[in-house]
N, C-alpha and C positions, 0 to 999 in steps of 0.2 A: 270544428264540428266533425264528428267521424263519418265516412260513410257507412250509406245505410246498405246493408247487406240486403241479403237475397230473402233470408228468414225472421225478418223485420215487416211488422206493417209501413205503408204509403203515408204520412201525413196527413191529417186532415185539417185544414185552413181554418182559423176562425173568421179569417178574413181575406178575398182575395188579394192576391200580391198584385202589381201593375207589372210589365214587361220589365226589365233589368235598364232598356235603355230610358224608361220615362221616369224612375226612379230619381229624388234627386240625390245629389252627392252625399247631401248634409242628411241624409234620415235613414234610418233602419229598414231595409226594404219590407216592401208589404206595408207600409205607413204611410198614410195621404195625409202631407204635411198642411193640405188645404181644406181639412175636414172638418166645417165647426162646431162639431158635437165635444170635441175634446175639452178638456177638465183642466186647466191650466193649474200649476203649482211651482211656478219658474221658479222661488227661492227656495223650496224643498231642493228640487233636481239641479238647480243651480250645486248648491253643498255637493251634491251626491257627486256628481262631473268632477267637482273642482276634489275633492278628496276621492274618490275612487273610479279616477279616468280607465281603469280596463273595464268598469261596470257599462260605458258607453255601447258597444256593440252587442249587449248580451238585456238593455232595459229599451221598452219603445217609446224612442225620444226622438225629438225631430228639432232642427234649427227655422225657427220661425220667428222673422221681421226682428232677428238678432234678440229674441227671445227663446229659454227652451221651456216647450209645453211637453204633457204627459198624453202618451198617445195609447192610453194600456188596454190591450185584449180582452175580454172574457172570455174563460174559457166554458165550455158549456154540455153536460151529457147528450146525447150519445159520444160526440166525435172528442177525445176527450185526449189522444195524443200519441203519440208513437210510443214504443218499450226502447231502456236503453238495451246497451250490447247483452248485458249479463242479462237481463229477464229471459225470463221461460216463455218459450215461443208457445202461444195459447190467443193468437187473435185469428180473427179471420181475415177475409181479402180487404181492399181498400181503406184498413186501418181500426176499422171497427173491432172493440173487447169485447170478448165473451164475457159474459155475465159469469162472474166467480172464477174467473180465470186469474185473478191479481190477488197476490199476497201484500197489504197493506199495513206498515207498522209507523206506530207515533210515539215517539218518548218524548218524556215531559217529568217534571222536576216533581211535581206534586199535584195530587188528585187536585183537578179543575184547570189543571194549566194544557195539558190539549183540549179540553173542549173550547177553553178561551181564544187557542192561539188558530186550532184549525176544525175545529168541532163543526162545520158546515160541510167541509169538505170531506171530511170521515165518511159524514153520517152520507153524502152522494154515494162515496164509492159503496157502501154497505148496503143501500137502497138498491146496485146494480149489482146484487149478488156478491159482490168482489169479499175477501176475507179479511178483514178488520181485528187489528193486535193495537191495545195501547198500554204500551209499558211505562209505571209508574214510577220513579228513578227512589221514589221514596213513599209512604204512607201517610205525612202532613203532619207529622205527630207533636210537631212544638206550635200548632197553627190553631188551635182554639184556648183561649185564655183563659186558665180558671180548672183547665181539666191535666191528668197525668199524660202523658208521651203514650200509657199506653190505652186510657181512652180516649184521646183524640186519636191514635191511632186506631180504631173501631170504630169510632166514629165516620171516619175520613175513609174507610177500607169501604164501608157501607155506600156513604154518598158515591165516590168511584163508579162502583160497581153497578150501582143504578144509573147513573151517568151513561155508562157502559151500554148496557142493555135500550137505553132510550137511543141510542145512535147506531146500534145494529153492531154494537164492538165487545172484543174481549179484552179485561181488562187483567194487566200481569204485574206483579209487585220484585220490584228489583232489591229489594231489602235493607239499603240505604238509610238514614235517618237525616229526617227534614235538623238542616242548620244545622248539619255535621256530615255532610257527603265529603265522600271522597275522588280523588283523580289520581291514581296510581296505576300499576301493569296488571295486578290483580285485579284491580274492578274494571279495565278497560278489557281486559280478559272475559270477564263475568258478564259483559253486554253485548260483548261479540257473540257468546256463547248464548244470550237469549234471543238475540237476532237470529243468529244460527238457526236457530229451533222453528222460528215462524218461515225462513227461508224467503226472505222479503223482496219483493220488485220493486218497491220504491219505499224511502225512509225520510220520517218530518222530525225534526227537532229544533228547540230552540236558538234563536240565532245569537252568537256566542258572546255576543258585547251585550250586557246586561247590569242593570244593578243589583240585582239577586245573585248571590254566589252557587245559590243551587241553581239556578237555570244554567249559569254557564257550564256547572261542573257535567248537567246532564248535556249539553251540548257537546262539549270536549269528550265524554266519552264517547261518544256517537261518533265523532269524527274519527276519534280515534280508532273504532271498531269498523270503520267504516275504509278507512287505510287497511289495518290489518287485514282485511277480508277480497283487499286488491282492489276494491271500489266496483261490487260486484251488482251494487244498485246505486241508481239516483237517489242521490241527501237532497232537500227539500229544507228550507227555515221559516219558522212561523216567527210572527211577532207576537208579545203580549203586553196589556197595559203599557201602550205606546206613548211615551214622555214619561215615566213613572218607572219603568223598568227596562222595555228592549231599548236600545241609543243604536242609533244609526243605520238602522236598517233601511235595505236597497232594496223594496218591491222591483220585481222582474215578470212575475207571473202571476196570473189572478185566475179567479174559481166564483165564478158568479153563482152563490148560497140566495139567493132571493126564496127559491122556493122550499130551500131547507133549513131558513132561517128559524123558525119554529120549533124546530124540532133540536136546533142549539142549543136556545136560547132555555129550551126545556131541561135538555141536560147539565147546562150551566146552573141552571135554577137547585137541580139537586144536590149543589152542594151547598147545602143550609146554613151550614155551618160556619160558612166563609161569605156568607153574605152576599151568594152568585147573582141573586137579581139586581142588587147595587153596582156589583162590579162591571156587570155587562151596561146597564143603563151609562156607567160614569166613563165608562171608555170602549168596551167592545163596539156598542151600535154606532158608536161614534165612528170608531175605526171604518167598520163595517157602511157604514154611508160613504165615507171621501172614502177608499177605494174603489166601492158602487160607483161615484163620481169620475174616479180616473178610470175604469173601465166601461162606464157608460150600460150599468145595470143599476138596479137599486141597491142590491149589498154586495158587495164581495171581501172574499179573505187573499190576502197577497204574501207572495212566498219568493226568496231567492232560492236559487240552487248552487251547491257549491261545483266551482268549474272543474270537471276531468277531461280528462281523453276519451273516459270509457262512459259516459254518464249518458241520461237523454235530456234534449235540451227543453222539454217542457211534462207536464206532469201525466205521466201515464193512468190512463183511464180517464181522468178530470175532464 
């Protein structure tokens, strides 16, 4: 973890840490392995260990009675987290964000897939002034049965956009075409270069094991634009349609959406055309309760971050 410099805000806790020597060996400091509000999922975090042992020091796990249980944070507005190195110093003293001081961007493979993966969390930071960009990697256009590529793509431009407007976001079209994206130097060029333009403090996209080819391809550019740019912000990964489409995702951080669960769920709903109120019923709220559970809120959305040098280690503003 880098140190925090002089023109960085101070941390703010979501939870007190205990002294370094009461700590015990076996748990992520700042976790009371003896807490029993926690939300056990020993054969989830079991896999997650046994397949992605560096994820252990970076997810709040604890060894308990030779079982590991899920020990996860909420995180919660006002106190919502430090800026990495690269963010624009725009906070004030003891860590607290200014309102509109954060440039916020979320790519996502096709209109409804950030409202699905982090559309609670958007619509927080939006709520707190902050400026909201969600780039659409494609327009949806082979995603309603029955109609041409190019009206479903109006179609699908439309829902977006209102989607958009319900979460306090703008909404940007990367011109890609749903079930035919690319991953090449020219379009990883072309997403640098819209990142570029919002000037982002922290950045959400899909996490990159998927069984949609479009999720990962929008994922992979992202990363990749996100290297090219020298890892000038915190990358962020959402899940969606979790058993159905993301595989293997490592929750790390959580955004307790309890009270802007409504206003998701609204924008999920706008997109008509894809049947948003089934999708969220069949798996969002689901998602959205066992995270609530492993964080110890009613709902939340849970996110890893990919590890740098230069990154912050939990989600600015949130």
């Amino acid at each position: 973890m880098p140190t925090a410099s002089s023109n960085r805000p101070s941390r703010i806790a979501c939870a007190p840490a205990r002294s370094r020597a009461a700590r015990s060996p076996d748990c992520v400091p700042g976790v009371d392995e003896n807490d029993s509000r926690r939300a056990s999922t020993t054969g989830v975090i079991d896999a997650i260990v046994t397949y992605n042992p560096s994820l252990v020091r970076a997810t709040p796990m604890c060894a308990s009675s030779g079982r590991r249980s899920f020990l996860g944070q909420a995180l919660t507005l006002p106190a919502l987290i430090d800026l990495g190195e690269g963010a624009r110093a725009a906070t004030t003293v003891a860590g607290q964000i200014k309102p509109g001081s954060l440039s916020v961007v979320c790519v996502g493979a096709h209109p409804d897939d950030p409202e699905s993966g982090c559309g609670g969390t958007l619509a927080m930071y939006a709520a707190q002034g902050h400026r909201v960009t969600v780039i659409y990697l494609t327009r949806g256009e082979r995603g309603i049965p029955g109609k041409s590529e190019t009206e479903a793509a109006a179609i699908r431009t439309a829902e977006a956009e209102s989607a958009c407007k319900l979460l306090g976001a703008k909404a940007v079209f990367a011109g890609q075409i749903d079930g035919a994206t690319e991953l090449t130097r020219a379009r990883v060029d072309a997403m640098a270069t819209l990142l570029d333009a919002e000037a982002p403090d922290i950045v959400f996209t899909h996490w990159p094991i998927d069984t949609h080819f479009d999720h990962e391809v929008a994922s992979l550019l992202t990363i990749r634009a996100y290297v090219a740019r020298e890892r000038r912000f915190p990358l962020y990964f959402f899940e969606v349609n979790a058993g159905s489409q993301t595989m293997g995702f490592a929750a790390a951080q959580y955004v307790d959406i309890t009270k802007v669960r409504e206003t998701k769920k609204a924008a999920l709903f706008a997109h008509k055309s894809q049947h948003g109120d089934d999708i969220y019923r069949r798996y969002h709220e689901v998602m959205e309760g066992f995270r609530g559970r492993e964080a110890r809120v009613a709902a939340a959305e849970a996110f890893a971050l990919l590890p740098s040098a230069r990154g912050a280690e939990k989600l600015p503003g949130t």
